[in-house]
C-alpha positions in Angstrom: 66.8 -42.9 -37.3 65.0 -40.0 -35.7 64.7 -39.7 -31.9 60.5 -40.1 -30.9 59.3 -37.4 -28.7 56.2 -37.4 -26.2 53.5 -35.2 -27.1 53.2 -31.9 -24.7 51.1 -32.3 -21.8 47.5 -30.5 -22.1 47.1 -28.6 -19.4 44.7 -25.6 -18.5 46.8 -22.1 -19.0 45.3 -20.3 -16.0 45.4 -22.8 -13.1 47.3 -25.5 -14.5 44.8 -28.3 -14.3 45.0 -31.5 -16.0 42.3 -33.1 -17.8 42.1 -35.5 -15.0 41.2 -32.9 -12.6 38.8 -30.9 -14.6 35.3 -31.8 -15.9 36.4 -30.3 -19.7 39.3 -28.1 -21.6 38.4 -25.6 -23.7 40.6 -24.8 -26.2 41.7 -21.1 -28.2 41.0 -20.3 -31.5 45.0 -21.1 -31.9 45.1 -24.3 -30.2 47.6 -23.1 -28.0 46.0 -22.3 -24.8 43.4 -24.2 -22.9 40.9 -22.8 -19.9 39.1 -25.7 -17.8 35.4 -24.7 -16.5 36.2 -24.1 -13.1 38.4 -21.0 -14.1 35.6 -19.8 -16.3 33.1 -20.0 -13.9 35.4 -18.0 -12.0 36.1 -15.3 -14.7 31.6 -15.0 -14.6 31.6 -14.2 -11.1 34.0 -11.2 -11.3 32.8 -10.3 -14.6 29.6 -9.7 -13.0 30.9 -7.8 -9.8 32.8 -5.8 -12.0 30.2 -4.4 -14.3 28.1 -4.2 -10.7 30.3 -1.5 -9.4 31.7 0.2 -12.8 28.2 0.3 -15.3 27.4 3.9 -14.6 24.5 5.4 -13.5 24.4 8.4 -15.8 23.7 6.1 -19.2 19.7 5.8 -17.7 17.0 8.2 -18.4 16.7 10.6 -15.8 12.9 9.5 -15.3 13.4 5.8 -15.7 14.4 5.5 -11.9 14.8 2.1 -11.4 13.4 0.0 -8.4 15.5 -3.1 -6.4 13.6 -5.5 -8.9 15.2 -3.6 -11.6 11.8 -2.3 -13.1 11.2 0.9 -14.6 9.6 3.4 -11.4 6.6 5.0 -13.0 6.8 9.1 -12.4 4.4 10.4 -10.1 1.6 11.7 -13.0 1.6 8.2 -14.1 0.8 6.9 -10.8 -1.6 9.4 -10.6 -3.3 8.1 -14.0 -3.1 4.7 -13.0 -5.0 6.1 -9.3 -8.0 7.6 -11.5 -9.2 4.2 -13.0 -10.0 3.1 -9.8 -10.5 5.8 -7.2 -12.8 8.4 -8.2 -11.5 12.4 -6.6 -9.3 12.4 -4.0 -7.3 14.7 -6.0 -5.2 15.9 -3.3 -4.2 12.2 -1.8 -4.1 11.2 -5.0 -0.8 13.9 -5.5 0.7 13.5 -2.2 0.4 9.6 -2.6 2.3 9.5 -6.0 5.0 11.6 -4.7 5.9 10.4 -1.4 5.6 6.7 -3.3 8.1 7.8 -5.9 10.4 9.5 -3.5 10.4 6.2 -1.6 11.3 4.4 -4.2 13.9 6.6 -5.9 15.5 6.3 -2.1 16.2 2.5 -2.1 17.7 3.1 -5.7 20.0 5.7 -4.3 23.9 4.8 -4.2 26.0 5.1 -1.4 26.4 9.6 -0.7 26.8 11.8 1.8 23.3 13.0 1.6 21.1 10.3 3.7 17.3 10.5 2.1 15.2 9.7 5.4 11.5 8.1 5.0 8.5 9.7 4.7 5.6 7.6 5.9 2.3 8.6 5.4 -1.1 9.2 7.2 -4.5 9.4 5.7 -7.5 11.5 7.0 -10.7 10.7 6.0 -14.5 9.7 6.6 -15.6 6.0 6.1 -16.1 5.0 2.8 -13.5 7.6 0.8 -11.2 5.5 -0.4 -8.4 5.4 2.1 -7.5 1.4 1.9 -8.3 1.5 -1.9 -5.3 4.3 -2.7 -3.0 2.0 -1.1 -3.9 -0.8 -2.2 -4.2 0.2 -5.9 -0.4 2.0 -5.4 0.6 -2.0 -4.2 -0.7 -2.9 -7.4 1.2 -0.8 -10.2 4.5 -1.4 -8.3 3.8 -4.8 -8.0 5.8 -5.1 -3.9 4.3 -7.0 -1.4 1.4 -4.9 0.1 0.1 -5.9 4.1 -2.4 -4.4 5.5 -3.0 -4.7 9.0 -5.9 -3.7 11.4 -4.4 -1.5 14.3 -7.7 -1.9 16.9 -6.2 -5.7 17.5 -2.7 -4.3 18.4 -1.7 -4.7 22.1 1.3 -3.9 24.2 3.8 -6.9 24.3 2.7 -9.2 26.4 -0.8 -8.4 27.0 -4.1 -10.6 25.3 -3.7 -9.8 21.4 -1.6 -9.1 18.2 2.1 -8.1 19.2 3.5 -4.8 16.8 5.4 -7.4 15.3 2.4 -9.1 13.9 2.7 -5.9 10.9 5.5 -7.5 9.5 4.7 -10.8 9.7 1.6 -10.1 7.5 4.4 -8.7 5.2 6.8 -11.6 5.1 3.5 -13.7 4.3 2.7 -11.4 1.2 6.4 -11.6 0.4 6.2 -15.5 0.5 9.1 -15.0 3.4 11.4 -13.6 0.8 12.7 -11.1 3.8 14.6 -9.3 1.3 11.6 -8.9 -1.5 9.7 -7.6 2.4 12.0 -5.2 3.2 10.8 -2.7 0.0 7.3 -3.3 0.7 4.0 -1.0 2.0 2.3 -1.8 5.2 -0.9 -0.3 5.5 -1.9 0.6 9.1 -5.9 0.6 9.3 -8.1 2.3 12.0 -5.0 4.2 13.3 -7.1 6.5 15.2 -8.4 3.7 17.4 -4.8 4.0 19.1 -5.2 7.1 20.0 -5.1 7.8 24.0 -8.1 8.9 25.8 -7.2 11.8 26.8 -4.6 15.0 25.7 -2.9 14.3 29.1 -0.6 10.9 29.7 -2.8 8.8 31.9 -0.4 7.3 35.4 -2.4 4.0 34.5 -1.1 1.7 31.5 -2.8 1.8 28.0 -2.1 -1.2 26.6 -4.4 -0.6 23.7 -3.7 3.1 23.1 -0.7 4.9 24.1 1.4 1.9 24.7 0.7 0.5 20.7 1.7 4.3 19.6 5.0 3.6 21.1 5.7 0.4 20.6 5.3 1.6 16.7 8.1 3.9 16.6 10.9 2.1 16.3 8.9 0.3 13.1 8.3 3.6 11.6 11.7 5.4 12.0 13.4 2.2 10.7 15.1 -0.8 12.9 16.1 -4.2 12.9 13.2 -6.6 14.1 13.4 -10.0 15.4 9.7 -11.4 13.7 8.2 -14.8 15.0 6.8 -16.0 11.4 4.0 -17.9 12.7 3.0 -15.9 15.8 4.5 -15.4 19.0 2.5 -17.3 21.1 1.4 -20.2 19.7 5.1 -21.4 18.1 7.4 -20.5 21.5 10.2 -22.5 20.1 10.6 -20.8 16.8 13.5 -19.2 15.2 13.0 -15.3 14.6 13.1 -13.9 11.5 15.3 -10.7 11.4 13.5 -7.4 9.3 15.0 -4.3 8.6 11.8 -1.7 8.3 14.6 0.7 7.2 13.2 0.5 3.5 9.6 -0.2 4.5 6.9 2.4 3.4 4.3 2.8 6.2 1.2 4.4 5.2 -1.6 4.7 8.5 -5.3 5.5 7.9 -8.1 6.4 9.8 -11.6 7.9 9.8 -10.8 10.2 13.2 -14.4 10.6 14.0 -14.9 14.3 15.6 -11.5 15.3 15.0 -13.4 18.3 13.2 -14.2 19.8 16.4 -10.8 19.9 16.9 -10.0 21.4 14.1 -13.0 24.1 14.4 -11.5 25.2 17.7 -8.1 25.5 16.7 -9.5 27.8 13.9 -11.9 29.8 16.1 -9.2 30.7 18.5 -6.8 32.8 15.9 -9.9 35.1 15.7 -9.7 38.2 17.5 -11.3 41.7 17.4 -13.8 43.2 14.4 -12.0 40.9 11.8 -13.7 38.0 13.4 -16.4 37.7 11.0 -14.3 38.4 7.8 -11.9 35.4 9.3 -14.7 32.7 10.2 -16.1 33.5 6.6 -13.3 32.1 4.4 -13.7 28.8 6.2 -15.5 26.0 4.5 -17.6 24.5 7.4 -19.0 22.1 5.5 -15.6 20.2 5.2 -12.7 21.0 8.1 -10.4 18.4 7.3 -8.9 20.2 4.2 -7.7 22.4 7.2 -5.9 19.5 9.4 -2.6 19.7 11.0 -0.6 18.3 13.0 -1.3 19.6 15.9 -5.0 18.8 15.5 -3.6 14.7 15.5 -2.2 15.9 18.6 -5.1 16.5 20.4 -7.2 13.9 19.4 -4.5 11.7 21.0 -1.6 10.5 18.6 1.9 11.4 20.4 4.3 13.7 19.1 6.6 10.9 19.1 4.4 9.2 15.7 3.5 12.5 14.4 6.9 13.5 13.6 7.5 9.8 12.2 4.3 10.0 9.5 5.2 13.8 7.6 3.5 13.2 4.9 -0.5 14.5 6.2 -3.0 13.9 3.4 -6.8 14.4 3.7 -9.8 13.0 1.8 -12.6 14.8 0.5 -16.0 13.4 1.8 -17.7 11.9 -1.6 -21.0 14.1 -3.1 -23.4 13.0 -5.0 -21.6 13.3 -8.4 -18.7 11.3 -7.1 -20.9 8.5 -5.9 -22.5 8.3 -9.1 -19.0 7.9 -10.5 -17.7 5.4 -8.4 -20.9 3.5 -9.9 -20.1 3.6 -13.3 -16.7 4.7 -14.3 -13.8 2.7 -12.5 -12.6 -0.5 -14.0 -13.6 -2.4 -10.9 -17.4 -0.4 -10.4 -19.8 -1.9 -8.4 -22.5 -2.0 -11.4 -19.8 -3.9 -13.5 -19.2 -6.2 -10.7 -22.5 -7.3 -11.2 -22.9 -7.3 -15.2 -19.9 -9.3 -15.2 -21.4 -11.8 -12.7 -24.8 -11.9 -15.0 -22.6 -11.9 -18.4 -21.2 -15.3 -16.5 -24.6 -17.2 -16.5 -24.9 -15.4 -20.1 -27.2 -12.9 -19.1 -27.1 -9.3 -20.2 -27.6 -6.6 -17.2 -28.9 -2.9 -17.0 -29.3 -0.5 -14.6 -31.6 2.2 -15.6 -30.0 5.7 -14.9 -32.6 6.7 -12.0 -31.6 3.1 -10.6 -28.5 4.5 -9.8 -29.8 7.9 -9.4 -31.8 6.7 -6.3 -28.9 4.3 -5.1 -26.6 7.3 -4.6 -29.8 9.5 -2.9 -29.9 6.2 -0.3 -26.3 5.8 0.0 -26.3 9.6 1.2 -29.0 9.3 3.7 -27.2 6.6 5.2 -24.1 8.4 5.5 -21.7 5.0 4.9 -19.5 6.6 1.6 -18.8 4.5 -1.0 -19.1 0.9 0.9 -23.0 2.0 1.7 -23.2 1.7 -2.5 -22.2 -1.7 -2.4 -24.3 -2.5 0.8 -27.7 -1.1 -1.5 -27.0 -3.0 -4.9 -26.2 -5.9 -2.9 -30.1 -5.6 -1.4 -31.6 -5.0 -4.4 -30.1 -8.0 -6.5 -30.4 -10.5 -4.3 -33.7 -11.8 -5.8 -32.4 -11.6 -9.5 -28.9 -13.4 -8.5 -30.7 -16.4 -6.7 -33.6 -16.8 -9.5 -32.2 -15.7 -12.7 -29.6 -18.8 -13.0 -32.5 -20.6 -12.6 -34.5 -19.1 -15.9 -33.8 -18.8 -19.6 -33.4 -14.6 -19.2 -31.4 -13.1 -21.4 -31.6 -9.4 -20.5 -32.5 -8.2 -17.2 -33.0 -4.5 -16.5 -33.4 -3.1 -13.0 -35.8 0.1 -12.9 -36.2 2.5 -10.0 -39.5 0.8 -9.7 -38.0 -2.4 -8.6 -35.2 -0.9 -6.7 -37.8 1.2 -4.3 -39.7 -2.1 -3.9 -36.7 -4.1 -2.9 -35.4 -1.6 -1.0 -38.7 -0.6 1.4 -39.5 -4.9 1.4 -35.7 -5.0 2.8 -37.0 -2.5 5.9 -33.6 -0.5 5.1 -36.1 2.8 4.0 
């Protein structure tokens, strides 16, 4: 009679687990070996650190940089395209815009080397009304990171009445839905950054908690530190834990209209002229436009510190808008004023038209008031009033606005 024998245990061939102590065994093609599911959840993790550390870089296209969010980094002409369907000139901020963006970016993909790429924060020059907050905004856009942007005239020294520096990022962590890590590769755009400016070239012996003391207290955001962020507000929530930020990764871009930094800039000019060349000298300058001629030094005396000079290199001016690029910023972008308004009308299922002196005369009133593009929008807004609040009322179907009726609205307004 033959001798029974007890079947071999089953047993996982890694760890040694029974089926007892495992939620399943999974079994070879041969039947031979078994793995339970905690060794291959196991096995996934290291896979995936492995092929973290060993996929190499050089198997990408040397233009498809690739941001933290693993998207493809557009190069700087396509930012630049993308800029021109909604800003209208600027070509020079425009340029400098799309490659300091795509530097930045191509920084936070950067490995670990011996070569350190620092930041390059930028400031924009520019009248009211050129499309300072738009570039940035639009450049937030296309990359799709949390954008902030943040008014610098309510910034105050810690511990005086007002917005603490910290309030910048906590605008940020808000945009990022306090994902601090989605935060950290965001822009923060600095409004009215000329309104920090000191009052005068020389350091005052009294405290300027609004000026110089902001200026300083923005440095160590700028060059890139670890801040301790209340995330609703310092004063109200006293008990609240602090968010830590690294600004390390954070693009900074400051704008402001510097009002009557041009005479700055026109002395500066006037004071490399010397002898008979004089004339010849003074001549080649464009006095109708001085900011294409700023520098540094020109930010100094109107009152910025070295200190955040040397922390914004990138200096980009804007063109004041003529009359051509008024009538542009009209008509062409995707987001123009005048198909602001069809698209309202189109809504109520009336078709709009503005008669080409209409605009015509809207440019020639948004020059005489001197207000840039946002004096555009301040005009049209004047002169449809009447239709928007009785045309939802009537069975219209086409509505055209002639120079006629934009005169009329515009002298009954008392704006002429």
């Amino acid at each position: 009679m033959a001798k029974k024998t007890n079947p071999p245990t089953v047993k996982c061939s890694f760890c040694g687990k029974e089926p007892s102590y495992t939620d399943i065994l999974i079994p070879s093609p041969l039947g031979e070996t078994y793995i339970c599911s905690d060794c291959v959840d196991q096995i996934e993790g290291l896979l995936k650190d492995y092929l973290k550390e060993n996929t190499p870089a050089g198997n990408k296209k040397a233009k498809a940089v690739d941001t933290p969010d693993s998207k493809p980094l557009p190069t700087p002409k396509e930012i630049r395209a993308f800029l021109d369907q909604y800003v209208i000139g600027q070509d020079d901020a425009k340029k400098y815009l799309s490659v300091a963006v795509y530097n930045h970016y191509k920084r936070l993909a950067q490995k670990n080397d011996d070569v350190d790429i620092e930041k390059s924060n930028i400031i924009m020059v520019g009248p009211t009304g050129t499309g300072k907050t738009l570039l940035a905004k639009t450049i937030a856009r296309q990359l799709d990171v949390p954008f902030a942007i943040v008014d610098a005239t309510v910034l105050t020294e810690a511990g005086y009445v007002g917005e603490d520096i910290e309030s910048l990022l906590v605008r940020l962590l808000q945009a990022a839905d306090y994902d601090v890590a989605k935060a950290e590769r965001g822009i923060v755009f600095i409004d009215e950054i000329d309104k920090i400016a000191r009052k005068g070239d020389n350091p005052s012996i009294t405290r300027d908690v609004s000026g110089e003391g902001v200026q300083q207290g923005l440095l160590k955001l700028l060059e890139g530190s670890v801040v301790n962020v209340p995330p609703y507000g310092g004063r109200k929530h006293p008990e609240q834990k602090m968010i830590a930020v690294d600004t390390k990764n954070i693009l900074f871009i400051c704008g402001g209209a510097f009002d009557g930094i041009e005479r700055k800039i026109a002395q500066r000019l006037n004071t490399h002229v010397v002898g008979f060349t004089g004339n010849s000298v003074r001549s080649k300058v464009n006095a109708d436009n001085y900011l294409q001629y700023i520098a540094p030094q020109d930010l100094k005396s109107f009152g910025l510190i070295p200190e955040i000079i040397g922390r914004l290199p990138v200096l980009v001016h804007l063109d004041p808008l003529d009359r051509d690029a008024l009538l542009k910023v009209l008509t062409e972008p995707k987001n123009a004023i005048t198909r602001q308004y069809e698209k309202l009308f189109a809504m109520d299922g009336v078709k709009l038209v503005f008669a080409p002196e209409t605009l015509e005369f809207i440019v020639d009133k948004a020059i005489e008031y001197k207000l840039g593009a946002r004096g555009l929008r301040t005009i049209v807004e004047t002169i449809m009033m009447d239709p928007m609040y009785e045309t939802p009322s009537t069975d219209i179907k086409e509505l055209v606005i002639t120079r006629d009726y934009a005169e009329e609205k515009i002298k009954k307004a008392y704006i002429g």
